[in-house]
VOGU-822846 format. One record per residue (C-alpha): z negated, x negated, y negated; residue in three letters; residue number from 1. Coordinates in nm, 3 decimals. Layout:
{w = Z&u = X&v = Y&resn = ALA&resi = NUM}
...
% end
This chain:
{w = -22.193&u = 3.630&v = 5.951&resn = UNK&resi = 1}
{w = -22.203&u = 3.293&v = 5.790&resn = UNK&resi = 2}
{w = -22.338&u = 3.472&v = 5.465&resn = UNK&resi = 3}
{w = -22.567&u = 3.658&v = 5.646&resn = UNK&resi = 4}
{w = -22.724&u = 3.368&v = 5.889&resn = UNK&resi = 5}
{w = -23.081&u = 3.325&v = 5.731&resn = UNK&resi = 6}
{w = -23.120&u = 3.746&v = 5.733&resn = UNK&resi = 7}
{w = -23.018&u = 3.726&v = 6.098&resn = UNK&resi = 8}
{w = -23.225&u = 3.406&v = 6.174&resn = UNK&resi = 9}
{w = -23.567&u = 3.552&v = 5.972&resn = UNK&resi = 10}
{w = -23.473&u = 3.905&v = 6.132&resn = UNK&resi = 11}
{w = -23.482&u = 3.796&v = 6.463&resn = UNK&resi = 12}
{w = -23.748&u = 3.554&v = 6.424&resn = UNK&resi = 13}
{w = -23.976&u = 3.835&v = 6.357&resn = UNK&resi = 14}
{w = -23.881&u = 4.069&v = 6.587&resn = UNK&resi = 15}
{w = -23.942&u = 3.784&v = 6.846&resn = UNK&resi = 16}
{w = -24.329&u = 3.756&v = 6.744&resn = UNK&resi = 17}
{w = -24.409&u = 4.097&v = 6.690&resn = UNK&resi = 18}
{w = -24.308&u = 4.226&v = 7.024&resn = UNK&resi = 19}
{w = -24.438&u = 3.912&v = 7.197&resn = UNK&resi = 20}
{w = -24.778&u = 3.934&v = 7.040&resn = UNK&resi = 21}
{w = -24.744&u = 4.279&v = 7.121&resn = UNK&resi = 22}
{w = -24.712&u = 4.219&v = 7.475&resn = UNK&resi = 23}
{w = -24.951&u = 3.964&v = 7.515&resn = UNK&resi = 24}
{w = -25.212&u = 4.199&v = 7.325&resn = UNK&resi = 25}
{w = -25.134&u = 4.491&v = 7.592&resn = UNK&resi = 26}
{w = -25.170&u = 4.232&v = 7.862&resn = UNK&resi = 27}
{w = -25.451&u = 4.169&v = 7.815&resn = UNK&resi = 28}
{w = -25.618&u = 4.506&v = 7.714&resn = UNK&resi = 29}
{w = -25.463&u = 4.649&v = 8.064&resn = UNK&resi = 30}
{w = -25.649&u = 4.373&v = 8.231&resn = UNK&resi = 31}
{w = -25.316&u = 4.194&v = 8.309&resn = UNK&resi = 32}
{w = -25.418&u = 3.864&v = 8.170&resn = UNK&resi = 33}
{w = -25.581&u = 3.750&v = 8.483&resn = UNK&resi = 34}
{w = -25.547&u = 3.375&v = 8.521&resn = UNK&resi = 35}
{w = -25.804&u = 3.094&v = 8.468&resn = UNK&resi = 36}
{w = -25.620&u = 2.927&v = 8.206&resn = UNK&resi = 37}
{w = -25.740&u = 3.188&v = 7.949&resn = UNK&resi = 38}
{w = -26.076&u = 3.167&v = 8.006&resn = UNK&resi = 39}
{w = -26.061&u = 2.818&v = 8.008&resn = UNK&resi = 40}
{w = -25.895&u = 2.786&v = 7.701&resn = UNK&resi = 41}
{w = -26.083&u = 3.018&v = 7.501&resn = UNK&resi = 42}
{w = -26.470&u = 2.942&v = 7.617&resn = UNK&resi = 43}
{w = -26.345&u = 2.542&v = 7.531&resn = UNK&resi = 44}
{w = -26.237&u = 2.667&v = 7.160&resn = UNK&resi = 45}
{w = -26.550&u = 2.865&v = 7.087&resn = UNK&resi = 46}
{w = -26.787&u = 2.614&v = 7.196&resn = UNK&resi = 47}
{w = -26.601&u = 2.295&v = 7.031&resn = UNK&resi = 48}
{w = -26.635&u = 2.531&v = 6.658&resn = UNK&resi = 49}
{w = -27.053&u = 2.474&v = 6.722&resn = UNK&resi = 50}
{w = -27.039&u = 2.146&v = 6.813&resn = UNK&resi = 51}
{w = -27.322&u = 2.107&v = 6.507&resn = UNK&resi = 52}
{w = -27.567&u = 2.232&v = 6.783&resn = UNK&resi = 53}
{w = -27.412&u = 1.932&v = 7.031&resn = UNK&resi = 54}
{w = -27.159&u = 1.760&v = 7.008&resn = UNK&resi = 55}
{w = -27.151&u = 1.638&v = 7.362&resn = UNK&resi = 56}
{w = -27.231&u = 1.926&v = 7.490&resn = UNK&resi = 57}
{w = -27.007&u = 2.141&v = 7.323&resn = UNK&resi = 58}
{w = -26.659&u = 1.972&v = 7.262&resn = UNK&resi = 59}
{w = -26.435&u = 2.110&v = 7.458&resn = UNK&resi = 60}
{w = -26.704&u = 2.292&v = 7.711&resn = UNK&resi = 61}
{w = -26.576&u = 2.474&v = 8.003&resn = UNK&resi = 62}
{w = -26.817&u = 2.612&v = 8.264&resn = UNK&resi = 63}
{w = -26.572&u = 2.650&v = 8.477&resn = UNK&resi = 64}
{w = -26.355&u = 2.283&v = 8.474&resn = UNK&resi = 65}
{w = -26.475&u = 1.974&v = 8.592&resn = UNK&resi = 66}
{w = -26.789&u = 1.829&v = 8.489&resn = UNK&resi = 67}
{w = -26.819&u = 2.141&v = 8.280&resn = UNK&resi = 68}
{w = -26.545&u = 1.994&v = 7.961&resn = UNK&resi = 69}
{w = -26.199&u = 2.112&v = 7.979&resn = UNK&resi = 70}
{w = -26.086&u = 1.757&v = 7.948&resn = UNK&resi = 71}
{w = -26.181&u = 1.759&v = 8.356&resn = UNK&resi = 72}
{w = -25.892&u = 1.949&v = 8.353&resn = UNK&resi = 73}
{w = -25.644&u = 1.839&v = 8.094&resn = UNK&resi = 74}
{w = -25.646&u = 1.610&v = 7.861&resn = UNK&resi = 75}
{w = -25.542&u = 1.857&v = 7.549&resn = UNK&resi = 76}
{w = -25.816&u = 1.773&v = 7.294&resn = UNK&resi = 77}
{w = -25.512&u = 1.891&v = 7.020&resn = UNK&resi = 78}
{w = -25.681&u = 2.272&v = 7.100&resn = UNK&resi = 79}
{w = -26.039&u = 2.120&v = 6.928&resn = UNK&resi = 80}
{w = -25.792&u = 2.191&v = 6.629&resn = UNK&resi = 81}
{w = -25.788&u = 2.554&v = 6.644&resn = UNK&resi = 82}
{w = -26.172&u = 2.601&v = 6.673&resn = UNK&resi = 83}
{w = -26.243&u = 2.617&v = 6.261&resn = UNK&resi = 84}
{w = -26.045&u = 2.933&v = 6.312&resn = UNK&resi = 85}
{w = -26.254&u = 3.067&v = 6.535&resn = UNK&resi = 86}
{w = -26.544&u = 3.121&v = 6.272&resn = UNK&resi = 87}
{w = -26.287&u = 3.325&v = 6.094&resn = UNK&resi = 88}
{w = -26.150&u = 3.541&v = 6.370&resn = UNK&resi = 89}
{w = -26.361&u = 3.573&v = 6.715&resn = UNK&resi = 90}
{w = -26.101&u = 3.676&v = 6.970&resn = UNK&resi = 91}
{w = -25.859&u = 3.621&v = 7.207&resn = UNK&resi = 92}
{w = -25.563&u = 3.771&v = 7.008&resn = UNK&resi = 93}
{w = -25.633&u = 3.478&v = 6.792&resn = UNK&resi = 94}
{w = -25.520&u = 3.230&v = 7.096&resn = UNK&resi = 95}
{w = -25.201&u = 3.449&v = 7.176&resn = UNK&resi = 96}
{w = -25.109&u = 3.441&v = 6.756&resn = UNK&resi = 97}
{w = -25.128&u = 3.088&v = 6.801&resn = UNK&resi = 98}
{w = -24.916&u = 3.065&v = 7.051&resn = UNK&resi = 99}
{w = -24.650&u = 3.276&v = 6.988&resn = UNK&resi = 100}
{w = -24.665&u = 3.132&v = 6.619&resn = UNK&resi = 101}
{w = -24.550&u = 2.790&v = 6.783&resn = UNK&resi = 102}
{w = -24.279&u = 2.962&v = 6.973&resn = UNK&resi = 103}
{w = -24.165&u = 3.165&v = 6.736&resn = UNK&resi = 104}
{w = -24.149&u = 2.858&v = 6.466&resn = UNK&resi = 105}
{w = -23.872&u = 2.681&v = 6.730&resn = UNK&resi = 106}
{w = -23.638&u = 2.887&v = 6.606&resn = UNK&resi = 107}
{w = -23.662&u = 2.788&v = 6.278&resn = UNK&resi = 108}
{w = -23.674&u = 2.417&v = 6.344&resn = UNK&resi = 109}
{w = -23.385&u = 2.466&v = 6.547&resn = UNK&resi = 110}
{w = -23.191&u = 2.667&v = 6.305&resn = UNK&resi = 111}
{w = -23.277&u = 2.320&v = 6.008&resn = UNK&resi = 112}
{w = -23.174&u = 2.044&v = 6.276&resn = UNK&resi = 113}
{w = -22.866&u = 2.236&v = 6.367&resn = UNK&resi = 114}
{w = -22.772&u = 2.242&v = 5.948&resn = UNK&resi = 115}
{w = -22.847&u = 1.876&v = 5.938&resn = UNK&resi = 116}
{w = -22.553&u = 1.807&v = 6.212&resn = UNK&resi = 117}
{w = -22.376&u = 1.994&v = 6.003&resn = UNK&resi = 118}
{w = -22.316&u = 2.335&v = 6.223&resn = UNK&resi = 119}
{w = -22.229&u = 2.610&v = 6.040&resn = UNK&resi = 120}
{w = -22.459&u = 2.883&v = 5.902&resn = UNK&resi = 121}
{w = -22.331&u = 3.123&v = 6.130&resn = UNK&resi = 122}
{w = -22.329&u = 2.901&v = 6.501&resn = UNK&resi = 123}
{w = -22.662&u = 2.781&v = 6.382&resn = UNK&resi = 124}
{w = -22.810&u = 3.078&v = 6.369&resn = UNK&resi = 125}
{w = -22.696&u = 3.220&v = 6.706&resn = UNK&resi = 126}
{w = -22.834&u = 2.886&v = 6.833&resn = UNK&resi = 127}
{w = -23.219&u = 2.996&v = 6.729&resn = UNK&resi = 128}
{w = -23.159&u = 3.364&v = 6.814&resn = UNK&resi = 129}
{w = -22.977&u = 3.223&v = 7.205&resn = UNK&resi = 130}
{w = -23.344&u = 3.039&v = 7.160&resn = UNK&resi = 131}
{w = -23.526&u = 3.343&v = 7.155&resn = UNK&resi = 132}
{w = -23.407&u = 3.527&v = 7.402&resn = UNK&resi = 133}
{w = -23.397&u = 3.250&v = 7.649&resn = UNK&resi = 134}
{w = -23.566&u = 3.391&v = 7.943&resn = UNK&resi = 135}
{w = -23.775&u = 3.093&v = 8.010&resn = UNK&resi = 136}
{w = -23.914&u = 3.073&v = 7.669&resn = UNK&resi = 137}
{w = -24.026&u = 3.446&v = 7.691&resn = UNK&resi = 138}
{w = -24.188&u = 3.419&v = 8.075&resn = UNK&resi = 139}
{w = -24.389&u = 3.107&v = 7.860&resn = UNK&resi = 140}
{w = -24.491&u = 3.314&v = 7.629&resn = UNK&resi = 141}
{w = -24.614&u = 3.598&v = 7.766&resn = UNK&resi = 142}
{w = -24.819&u = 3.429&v = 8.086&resn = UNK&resi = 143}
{w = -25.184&u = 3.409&v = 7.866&resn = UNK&resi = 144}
{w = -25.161&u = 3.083&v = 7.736&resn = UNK&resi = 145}
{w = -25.106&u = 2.741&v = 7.807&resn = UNK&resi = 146}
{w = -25.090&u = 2.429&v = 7.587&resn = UNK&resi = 147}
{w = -24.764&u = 2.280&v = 7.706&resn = UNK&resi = 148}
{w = -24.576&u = 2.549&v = 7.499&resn = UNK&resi = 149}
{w = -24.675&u = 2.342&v = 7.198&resn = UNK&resi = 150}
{w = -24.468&u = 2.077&v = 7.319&resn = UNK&resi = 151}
{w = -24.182&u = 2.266&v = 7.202&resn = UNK&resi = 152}
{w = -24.213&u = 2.288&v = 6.820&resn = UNK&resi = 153}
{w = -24.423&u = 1.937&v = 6.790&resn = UNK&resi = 154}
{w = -24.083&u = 1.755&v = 6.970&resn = UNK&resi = 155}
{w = -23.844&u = 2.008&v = 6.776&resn = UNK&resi = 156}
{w = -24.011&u = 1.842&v = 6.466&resn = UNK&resi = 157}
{w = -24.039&u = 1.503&v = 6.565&resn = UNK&resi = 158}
{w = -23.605&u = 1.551&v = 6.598&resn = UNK&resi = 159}
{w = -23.578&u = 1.739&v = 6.239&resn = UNK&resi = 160}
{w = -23.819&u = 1.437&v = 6.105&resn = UNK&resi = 161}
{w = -23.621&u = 1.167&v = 6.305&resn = UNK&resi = 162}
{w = -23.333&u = 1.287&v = 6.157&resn = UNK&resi = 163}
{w = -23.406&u = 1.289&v = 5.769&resn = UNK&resi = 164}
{w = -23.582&u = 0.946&v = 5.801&resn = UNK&resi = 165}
{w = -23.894&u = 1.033&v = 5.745&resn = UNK&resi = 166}
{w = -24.130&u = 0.783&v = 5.943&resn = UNK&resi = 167}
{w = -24.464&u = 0.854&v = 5.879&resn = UNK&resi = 168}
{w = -24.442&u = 1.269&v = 5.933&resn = UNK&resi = 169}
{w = -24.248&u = 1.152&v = 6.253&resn = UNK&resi = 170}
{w = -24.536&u = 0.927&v = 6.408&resn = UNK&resi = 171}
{w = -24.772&u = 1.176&v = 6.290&resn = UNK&resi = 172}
{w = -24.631&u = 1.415&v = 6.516&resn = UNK&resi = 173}
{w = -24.551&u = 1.213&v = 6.795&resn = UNK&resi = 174}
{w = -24.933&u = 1.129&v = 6.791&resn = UNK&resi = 175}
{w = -25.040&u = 1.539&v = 6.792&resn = UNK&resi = 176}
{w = -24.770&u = 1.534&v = 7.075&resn = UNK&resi = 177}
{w = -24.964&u = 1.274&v = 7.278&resn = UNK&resi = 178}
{w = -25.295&u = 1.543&v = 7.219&resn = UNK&resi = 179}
{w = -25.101&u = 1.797&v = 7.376&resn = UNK&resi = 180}
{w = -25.131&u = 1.713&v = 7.701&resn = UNK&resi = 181}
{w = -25.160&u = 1.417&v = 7.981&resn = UNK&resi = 182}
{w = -24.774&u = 1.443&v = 8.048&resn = UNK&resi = 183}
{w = -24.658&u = 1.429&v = 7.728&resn = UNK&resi = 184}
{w = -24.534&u = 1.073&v = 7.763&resn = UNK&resi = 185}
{w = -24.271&u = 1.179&v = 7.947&resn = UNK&resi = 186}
{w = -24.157&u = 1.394&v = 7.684&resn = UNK&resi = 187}
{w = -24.208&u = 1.154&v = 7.415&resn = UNK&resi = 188}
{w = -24.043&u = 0.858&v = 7.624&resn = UNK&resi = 189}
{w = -23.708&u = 1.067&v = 7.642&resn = UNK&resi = 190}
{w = -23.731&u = 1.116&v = 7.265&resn = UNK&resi = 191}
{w = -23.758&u = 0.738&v = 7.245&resn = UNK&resi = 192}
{w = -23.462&u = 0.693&v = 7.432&resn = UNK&resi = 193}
{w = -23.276&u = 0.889&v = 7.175&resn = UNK&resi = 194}
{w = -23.446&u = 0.677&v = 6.890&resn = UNK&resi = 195}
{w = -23.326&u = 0.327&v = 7.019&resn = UNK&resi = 196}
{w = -22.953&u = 0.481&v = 7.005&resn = UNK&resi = 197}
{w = -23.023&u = 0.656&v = 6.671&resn = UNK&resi = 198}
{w = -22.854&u = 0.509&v = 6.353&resn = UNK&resi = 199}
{w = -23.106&u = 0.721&v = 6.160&resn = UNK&resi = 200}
{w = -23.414&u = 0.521&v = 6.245&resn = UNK&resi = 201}
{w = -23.220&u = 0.195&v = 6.402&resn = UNK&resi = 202}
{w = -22.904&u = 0.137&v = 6.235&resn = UNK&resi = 203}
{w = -22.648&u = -0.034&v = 6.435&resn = UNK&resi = 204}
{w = -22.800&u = 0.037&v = 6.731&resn = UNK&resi = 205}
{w = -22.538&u = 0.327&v = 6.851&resn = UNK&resi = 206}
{w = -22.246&u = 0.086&v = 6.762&resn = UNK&resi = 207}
{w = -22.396&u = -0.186&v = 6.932&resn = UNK&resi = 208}
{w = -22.450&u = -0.005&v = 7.231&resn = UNK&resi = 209}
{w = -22.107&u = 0.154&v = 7.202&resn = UNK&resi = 210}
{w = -21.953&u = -0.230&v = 7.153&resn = UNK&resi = 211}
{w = -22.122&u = -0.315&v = 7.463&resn = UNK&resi = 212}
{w = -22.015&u = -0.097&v = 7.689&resn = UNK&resi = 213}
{w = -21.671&u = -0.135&v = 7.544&resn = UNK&resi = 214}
{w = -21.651&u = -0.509&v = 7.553&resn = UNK&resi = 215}
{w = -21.402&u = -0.640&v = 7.898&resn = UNK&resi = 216}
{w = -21.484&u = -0.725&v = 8.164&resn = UNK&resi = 217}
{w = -21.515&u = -1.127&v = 8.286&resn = UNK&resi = 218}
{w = -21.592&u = -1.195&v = 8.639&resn = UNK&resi = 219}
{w = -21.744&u = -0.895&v = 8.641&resn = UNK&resi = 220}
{w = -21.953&u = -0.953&v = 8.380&resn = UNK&resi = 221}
{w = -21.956&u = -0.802&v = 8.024&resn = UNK&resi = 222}
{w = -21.865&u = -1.018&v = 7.734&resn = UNK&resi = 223}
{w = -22.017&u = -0.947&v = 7.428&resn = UNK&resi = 224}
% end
């Protein structure tokens, strides 16, 4: 199996997005795709990709959310990111590729983080597919869309990043993370928990901590 991991990993991968875009896709052409959220998100990407004719008008406009910008509603302007692709391809399908692009992508990024704690080919790659099938993650996927499933491969990369050192891609995406959404500094806060105990970014730090907590006791206080 372990010779055979990326085949499995790839394998499954795709099967994940092509029978997820395929159900979103029917979903909505059965009329099953009947929450707000879609609407919302699409009119707000169509209108941001002619913000030429106004920008104030048109960044992020959504008839429908408060004081007519989807920023009334959430404050995701990460989706004024997707609206160049609009003048390529005019449709919703576009908004569930997107989406299930992102989800799809975890698997990946979990199948690299999992090789750089050195797990084998094999357990690594039943991590990403145990990933895929998580129930969760495909309820998530198939409700029309919403932005918070980005969340999941932006933090998955800010890990991988955190882990090889590399600094500037990892503020980079902790900044796109902060676009997301309004409650993504609770996300990003728990990630910075893990940072100040990292010995990838902070050397030391773990083994402080660790000397700390192992340090006696002296009327009942800790000696360092």
């Amino acid at each position: 199996f372990n010779n055979n991991s990326k085949f499995v990993l790839l394998t499954a991968t795709g099967t994940y997005f092509f029978i997820m875009l395929w159900i979103q896709a029917w979903r909505y052409d059965s009329f099953h795709a009947n929450a707000y959220d879609l609407s919302y998100v699409n009119q707000s990407i169509y209108c941001t990709g002619r913000c030429f004719d106004s920008l104030k008008e048109n960044f992020l406009h959504s008839t429908l959310s408060v004081n007519s910008t989807y920023l009334g509603e959430h404050f995701s302007p990460i989706l004024a990111v997707f609206s160049p692709l609009y003048s390529l391809w005019n449709s919703m399908y576009l908004i569930f590729f997107i989406q299930t692009l992102f989800l799809s992508a975890g698997a990946l990024l979990i199948y690299r983080i999992a090789r750089l704690y050195q797990v084998n080919r094999g357990v690594s790659a039943c991590l990403s597919v145990c990933y895929l099938i998580y129930q969760p993650l495909r309820a998530a996927n198939t409700f029309d869309f919403r932005e918070d499933n980005l969340f999941i491969v932006l933090i998955l990369l800010a890990i991988y990043f955190m882990r090889t050192a590399r600094i500037v891609l990892f503020w980079s995406t902790i900044l796109l993370t902060l676009l997301v959404k309004e409650n993504a500094g609770i996300l990003t806060a728990l990630l910075g928990m893990i940072i100040v105990f990292s010995e990838e970014l902070f050397p030391g730090a773990a083994n402080a901590s660790k000397r700390q907590a192992d340090a006696p006791l002296l009327d009942g206080r800790r000696v360092a």
